[in-house]
The first five atom37 places (N, CA, C, CB, O) and aatype in JSON, in Angstrom:
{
  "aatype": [20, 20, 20, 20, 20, 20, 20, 20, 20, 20, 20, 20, 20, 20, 20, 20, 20, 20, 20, 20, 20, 20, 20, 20, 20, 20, 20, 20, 20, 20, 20, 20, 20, 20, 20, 20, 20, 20, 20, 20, 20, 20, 20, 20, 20, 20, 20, 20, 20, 20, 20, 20, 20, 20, 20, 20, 20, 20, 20, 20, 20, 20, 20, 20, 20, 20, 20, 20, 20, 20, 20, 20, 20, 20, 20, 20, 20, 20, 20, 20, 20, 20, 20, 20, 20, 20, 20],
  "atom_mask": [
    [1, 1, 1, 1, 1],
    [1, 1, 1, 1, 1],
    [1, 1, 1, 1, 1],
    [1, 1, 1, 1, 1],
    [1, 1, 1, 1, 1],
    [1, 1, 1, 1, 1],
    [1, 1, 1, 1, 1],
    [1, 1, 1, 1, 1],
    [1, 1, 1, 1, 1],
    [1, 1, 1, 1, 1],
    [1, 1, 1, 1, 1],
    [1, 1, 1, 1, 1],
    [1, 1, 1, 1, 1],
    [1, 1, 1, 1, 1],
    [1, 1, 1, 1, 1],
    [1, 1, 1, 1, 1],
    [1, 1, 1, 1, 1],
    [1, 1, 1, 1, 1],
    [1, 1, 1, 1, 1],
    [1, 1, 1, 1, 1],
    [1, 1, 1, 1, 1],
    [1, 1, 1, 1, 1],
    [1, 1, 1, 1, 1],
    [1, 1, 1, 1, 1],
    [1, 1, 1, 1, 1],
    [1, 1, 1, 1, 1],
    [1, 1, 1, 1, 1],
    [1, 1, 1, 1, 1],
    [1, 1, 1, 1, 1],
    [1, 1, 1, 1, 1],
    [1, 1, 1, 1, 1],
    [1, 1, 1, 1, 1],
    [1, 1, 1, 1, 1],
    [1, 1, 1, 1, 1],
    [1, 1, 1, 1, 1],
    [1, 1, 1, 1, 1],
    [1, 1, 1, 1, 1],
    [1, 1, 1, 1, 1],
    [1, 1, 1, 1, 1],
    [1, 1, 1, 1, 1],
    [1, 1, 1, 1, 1],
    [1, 1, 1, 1, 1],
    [1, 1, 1, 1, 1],
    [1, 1, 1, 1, 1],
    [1, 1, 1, 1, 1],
    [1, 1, 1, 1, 1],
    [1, 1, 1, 1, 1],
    [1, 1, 1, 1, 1],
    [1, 1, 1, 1, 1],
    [1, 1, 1, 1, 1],
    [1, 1, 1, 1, 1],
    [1, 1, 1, 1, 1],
    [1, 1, 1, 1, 1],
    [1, 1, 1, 1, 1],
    [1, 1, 1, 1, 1],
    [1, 1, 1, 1, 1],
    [1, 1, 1, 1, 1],
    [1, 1, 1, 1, 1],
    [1, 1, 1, 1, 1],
    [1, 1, 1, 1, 1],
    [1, 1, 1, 1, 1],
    [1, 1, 1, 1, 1],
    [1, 1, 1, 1, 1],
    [1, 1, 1, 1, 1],
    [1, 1, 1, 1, 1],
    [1, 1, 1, 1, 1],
    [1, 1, 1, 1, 1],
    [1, 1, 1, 1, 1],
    [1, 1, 1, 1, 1],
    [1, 1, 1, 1, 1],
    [1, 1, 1, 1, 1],
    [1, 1, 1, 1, 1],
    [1, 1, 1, 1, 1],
    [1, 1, 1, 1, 1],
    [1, 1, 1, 1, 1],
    [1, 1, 1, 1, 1],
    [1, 1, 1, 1, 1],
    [1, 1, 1, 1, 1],
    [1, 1, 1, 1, 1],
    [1, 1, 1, 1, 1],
    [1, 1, 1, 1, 1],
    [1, 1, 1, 1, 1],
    [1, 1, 1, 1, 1],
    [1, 1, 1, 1, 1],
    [1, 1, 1, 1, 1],
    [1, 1, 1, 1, 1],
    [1, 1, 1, 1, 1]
  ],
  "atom_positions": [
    [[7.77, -19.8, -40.03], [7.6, -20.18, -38.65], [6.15, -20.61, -38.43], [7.99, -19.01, -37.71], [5.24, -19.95, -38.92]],
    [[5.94, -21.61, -37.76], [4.38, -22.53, -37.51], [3.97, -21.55, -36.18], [4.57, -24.73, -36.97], [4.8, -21.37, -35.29]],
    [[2.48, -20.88, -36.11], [1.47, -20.97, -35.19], [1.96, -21.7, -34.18], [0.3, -21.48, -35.66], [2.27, -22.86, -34.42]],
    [[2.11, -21.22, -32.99], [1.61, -22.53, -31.63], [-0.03, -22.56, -31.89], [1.99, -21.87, -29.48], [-0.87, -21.69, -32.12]],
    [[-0.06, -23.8, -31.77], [-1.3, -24.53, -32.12], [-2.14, -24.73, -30.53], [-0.84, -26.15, -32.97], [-1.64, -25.41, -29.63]],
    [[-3.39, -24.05, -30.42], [-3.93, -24.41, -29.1], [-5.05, -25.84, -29.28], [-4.77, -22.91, -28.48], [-5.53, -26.44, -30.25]],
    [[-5.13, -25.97, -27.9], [-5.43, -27.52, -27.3], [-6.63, -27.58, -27.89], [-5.51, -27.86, -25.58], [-6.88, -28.52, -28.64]],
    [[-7.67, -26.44, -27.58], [-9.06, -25.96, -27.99], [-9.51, -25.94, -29.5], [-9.19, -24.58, -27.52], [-9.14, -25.08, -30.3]],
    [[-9.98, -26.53, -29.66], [-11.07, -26.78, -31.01], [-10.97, -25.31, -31.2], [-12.92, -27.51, -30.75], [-10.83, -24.5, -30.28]],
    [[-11.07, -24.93, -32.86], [-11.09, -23.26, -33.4], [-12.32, -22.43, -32.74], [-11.33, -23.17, -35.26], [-12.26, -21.23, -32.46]],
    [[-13.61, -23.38, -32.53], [-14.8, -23.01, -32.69], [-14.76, -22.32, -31.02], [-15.93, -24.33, -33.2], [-15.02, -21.13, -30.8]],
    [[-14.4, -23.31, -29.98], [-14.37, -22.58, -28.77], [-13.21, -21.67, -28.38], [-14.49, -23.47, -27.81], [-13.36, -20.82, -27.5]],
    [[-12.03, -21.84, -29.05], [-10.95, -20.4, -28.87], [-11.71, -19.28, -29.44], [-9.33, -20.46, -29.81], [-11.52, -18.21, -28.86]],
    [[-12.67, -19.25, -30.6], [-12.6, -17.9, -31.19], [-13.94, -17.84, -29.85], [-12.91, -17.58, -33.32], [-13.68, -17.11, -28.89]],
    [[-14.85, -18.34, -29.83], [-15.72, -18.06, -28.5], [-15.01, -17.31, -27.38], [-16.2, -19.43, -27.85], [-15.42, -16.21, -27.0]],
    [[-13.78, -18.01, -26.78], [-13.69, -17.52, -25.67], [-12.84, -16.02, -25.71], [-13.1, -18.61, -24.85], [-12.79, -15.14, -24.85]],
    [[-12.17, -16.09, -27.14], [-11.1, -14.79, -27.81], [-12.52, -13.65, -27.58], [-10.34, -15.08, -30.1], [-12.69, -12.93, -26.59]],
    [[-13.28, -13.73, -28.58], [-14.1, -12.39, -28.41], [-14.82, -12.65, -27.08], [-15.22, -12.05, -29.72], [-15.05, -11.52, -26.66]],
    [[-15.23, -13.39, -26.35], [-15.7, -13.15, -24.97], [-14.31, -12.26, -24.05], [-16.13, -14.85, -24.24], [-14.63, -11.16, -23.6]],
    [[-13.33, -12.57, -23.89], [-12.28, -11.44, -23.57], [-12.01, -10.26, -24.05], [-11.29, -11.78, -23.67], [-11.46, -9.42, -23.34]],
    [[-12.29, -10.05, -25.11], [-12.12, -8.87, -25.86], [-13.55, -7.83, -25.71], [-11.83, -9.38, -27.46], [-13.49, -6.61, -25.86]],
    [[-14.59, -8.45, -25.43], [-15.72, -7.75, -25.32], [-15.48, -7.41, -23.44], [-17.25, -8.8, -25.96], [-15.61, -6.37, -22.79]],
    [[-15.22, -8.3, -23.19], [-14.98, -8.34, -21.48], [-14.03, -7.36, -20.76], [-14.35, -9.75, -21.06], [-14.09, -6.81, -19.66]],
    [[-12.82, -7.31, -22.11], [-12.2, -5.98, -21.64], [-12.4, -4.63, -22.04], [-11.05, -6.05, -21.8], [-12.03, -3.84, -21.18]],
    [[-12.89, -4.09, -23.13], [-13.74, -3.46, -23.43], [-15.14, -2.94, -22.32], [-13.97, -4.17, -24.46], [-15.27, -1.83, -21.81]],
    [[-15.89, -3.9, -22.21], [-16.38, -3.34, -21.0], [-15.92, -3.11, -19.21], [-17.33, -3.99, -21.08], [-16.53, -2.64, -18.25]],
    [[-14.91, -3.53, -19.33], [-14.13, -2.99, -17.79], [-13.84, -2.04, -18.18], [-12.87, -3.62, -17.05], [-14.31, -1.21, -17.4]],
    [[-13.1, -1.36, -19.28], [-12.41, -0.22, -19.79], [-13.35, 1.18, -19.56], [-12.08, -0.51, -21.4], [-12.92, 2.26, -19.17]],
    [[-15.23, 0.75, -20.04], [-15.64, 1.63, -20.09], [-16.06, 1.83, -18.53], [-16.45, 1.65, -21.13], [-15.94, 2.95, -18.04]],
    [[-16.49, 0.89, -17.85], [-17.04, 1.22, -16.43], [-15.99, 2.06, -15.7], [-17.36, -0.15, -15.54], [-16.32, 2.71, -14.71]],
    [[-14.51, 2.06, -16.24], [-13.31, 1.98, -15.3], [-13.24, 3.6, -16.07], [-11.81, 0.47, -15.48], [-13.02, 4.47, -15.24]],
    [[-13.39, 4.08, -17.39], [-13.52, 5.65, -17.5], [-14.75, 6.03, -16.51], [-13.87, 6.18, -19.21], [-14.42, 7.0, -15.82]],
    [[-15.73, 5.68, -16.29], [-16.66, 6.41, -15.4], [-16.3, 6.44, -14.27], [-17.85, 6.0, -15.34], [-16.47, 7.51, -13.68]],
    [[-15.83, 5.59, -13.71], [-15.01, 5.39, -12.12], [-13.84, 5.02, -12.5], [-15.56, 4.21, -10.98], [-13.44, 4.21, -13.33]],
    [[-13.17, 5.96, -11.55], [-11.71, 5.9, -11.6], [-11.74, 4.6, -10.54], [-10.79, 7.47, -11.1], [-11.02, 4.02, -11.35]],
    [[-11.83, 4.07, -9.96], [-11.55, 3.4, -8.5], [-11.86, 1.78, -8.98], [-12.8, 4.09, -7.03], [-11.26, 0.84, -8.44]],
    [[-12.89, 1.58, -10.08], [-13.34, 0.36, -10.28], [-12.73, -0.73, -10.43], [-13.91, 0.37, -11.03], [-12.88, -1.74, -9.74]],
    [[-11.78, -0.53, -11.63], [-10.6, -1.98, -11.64], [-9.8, -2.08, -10.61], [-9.5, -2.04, -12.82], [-8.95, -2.96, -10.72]],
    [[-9.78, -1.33, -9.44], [-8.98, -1.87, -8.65], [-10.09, -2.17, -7.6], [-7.72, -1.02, -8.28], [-9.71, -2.15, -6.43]],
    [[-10.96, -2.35, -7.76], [-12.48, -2.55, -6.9], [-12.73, -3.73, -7.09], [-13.82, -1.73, -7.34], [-13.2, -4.4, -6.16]],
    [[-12.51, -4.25, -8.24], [-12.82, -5.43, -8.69], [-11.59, -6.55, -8.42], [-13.18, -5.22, -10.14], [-11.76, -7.73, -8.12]],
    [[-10.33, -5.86, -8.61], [-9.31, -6.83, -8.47], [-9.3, -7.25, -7.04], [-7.95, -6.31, -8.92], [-9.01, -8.42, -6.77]],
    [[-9.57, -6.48, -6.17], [-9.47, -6.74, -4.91], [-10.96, -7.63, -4.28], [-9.17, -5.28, -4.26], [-11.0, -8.3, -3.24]],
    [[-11.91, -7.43, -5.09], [-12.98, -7.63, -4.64], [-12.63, -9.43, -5.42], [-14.35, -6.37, -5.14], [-12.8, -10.36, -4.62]],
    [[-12.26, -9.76, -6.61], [-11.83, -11.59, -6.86], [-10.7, -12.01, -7.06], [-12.34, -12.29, -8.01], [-10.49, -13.08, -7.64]],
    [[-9.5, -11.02, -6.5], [-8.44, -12.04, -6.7], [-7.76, -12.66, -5.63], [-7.5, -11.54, -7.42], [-7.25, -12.07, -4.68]],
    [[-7.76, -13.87, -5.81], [-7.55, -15.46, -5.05], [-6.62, -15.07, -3.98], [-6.77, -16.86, -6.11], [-5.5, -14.55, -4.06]],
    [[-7.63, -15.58, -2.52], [-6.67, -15.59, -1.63], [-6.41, -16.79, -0.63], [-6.88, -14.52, -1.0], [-7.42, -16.98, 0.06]],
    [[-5.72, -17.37, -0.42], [-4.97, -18.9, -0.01], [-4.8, -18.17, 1.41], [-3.21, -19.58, -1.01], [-4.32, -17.07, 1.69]],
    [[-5.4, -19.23, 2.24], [-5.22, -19.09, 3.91], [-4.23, -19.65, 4.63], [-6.27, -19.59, 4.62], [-3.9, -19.39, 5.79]],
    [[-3.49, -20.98, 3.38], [-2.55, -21.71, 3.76], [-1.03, -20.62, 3.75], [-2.61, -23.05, 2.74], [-0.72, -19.81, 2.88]],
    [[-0.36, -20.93, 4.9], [0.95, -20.38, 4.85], [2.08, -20.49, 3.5], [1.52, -21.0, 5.99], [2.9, -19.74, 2.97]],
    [[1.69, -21.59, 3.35], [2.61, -22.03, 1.6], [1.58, -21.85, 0.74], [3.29, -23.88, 1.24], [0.75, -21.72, 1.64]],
    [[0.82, -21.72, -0.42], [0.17, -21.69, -0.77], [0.33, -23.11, -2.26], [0.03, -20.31, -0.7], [-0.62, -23.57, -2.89]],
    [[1.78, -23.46, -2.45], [2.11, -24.21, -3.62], [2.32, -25.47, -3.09], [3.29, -23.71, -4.42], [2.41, -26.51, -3.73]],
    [[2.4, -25.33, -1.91], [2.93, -26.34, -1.28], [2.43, -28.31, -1.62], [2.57, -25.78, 0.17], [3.24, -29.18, -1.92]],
    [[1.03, -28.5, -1.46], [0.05, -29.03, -1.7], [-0.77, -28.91, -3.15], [-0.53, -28.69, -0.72], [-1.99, -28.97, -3.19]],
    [[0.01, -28.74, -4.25], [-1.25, -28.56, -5.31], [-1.84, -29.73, -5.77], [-0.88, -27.84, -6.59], [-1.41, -30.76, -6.29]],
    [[-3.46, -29.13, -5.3], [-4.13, -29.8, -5.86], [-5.14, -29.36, -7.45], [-4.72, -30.13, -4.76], [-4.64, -28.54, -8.22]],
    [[-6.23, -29.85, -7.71], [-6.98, -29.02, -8.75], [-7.78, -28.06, -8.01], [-7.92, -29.88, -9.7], [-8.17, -27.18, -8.78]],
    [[-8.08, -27.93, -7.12], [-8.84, -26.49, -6.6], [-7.95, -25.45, -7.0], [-9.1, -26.33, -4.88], [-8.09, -24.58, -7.85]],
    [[-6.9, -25.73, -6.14], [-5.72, -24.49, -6.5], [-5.03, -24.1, -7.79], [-4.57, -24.74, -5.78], [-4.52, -22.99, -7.93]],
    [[-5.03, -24.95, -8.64], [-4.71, -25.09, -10.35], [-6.03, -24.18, -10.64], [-4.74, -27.02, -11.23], [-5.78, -23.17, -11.3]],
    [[-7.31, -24.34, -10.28], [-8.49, -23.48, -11.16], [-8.06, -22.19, -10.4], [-10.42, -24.0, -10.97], [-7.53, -21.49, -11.25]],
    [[-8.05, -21.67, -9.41], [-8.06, -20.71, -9.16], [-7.11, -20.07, -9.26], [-8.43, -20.66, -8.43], [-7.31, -18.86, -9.38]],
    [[-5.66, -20.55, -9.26], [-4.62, -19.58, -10.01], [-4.93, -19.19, -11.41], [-3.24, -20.22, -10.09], [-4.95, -18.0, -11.71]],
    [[-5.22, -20.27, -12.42], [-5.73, -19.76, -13.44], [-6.84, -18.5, -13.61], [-6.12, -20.77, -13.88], [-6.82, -17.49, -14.31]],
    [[-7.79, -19.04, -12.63], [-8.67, -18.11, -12.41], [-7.99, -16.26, -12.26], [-9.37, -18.75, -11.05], [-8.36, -15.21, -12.79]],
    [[-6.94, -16.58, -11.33], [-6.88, -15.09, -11.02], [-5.7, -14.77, -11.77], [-6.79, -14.65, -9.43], [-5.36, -13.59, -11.85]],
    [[-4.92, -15.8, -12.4], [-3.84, -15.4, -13.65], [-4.92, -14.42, -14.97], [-3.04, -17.32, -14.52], [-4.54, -13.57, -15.77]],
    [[-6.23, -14.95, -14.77], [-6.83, -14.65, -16.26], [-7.6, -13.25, -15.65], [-8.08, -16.1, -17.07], [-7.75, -12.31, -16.44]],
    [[-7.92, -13.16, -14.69], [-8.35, -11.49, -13.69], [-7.16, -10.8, -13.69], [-8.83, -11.61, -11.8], [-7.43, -9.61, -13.54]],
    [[-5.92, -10.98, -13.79], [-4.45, -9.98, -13.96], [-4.4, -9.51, -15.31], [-2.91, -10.81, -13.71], [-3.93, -8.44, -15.71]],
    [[-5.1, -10.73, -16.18], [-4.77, -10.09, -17.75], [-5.66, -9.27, -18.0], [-4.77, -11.03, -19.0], [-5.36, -8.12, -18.31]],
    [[-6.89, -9.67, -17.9], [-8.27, -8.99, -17.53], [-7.84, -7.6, -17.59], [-8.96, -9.4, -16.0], [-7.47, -6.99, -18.59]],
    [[-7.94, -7.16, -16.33], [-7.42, -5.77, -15.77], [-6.17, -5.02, -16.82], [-6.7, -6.12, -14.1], [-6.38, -4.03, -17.52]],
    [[-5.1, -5.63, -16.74], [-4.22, -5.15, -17.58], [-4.66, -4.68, -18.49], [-3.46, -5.81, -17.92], [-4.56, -3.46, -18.67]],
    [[-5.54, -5.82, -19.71], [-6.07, -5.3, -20.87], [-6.69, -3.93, -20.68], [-7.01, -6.22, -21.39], [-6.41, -2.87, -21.24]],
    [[-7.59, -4.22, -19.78], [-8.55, -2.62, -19.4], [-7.79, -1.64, -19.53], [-9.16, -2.34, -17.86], [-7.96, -0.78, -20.4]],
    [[-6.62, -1.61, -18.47], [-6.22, -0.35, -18.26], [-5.02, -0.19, -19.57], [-5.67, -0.18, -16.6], [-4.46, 0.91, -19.65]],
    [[-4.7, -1.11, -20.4], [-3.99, -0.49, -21.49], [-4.64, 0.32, -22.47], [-3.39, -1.4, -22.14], [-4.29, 1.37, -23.01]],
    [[-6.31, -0.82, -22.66], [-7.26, 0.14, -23.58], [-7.57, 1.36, -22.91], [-8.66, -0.51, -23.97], [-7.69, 2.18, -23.81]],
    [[-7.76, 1.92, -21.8], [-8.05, 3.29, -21.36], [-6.73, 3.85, -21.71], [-8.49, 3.49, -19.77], [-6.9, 5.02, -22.06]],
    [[-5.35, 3.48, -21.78], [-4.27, 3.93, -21.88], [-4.3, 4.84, -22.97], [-3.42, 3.02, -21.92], [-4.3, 6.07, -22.96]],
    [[-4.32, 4.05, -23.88], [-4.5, 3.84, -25.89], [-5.89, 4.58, -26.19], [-4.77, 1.73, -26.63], [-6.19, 4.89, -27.35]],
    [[-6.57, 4.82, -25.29], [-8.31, 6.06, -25.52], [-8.52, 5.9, -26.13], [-8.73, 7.44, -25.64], [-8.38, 6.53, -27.18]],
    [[-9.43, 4.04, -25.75], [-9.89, 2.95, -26.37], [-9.45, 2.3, -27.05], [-10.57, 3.01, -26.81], [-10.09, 1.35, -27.49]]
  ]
}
């Protein structure tokens, strides 16, 4: 069975792979010192649309910022699985 092959050159996936992995790692540890933090944070950047439809109209503002806060859901998740797993 073939790899799905990403869009991204090797050199900037493995960049942005360990920038997430270090990124969740450190939510994990701030989030053992405070219990309250990852959900401090989720609330404090994830995307909120003033429009009544929010899909209605997509444009690229709204494409970055779903992504944006699709990649703050994984974010978090990761965290709280590594605190799960005790580290």
């Amino acid at each position: 069975m073939t790899e799905p092959r990403s869009a991204l050159p090797p050199d900037i996936e493995g960049v942005l792979t360990i920038h997430r992995k270090l990124l969740s790692a450190l939510l994990a540890a701030a989030a053992e010192r405070d219990a309250g933090f990852l959900d401090r944070v989720e609330a404090e950047l994830e995307y909120r649309d003033a429009h009544e439809d929010p899909g209605a109209e997509p444009d690229l503002a709204f494409a970055v910022e779903s992504a944006a806060d699709a990649e703050l859901k994984r974010l978090l998740a990761s965290a709280r699985r590594t605190m799960r797993l005790g580290g």
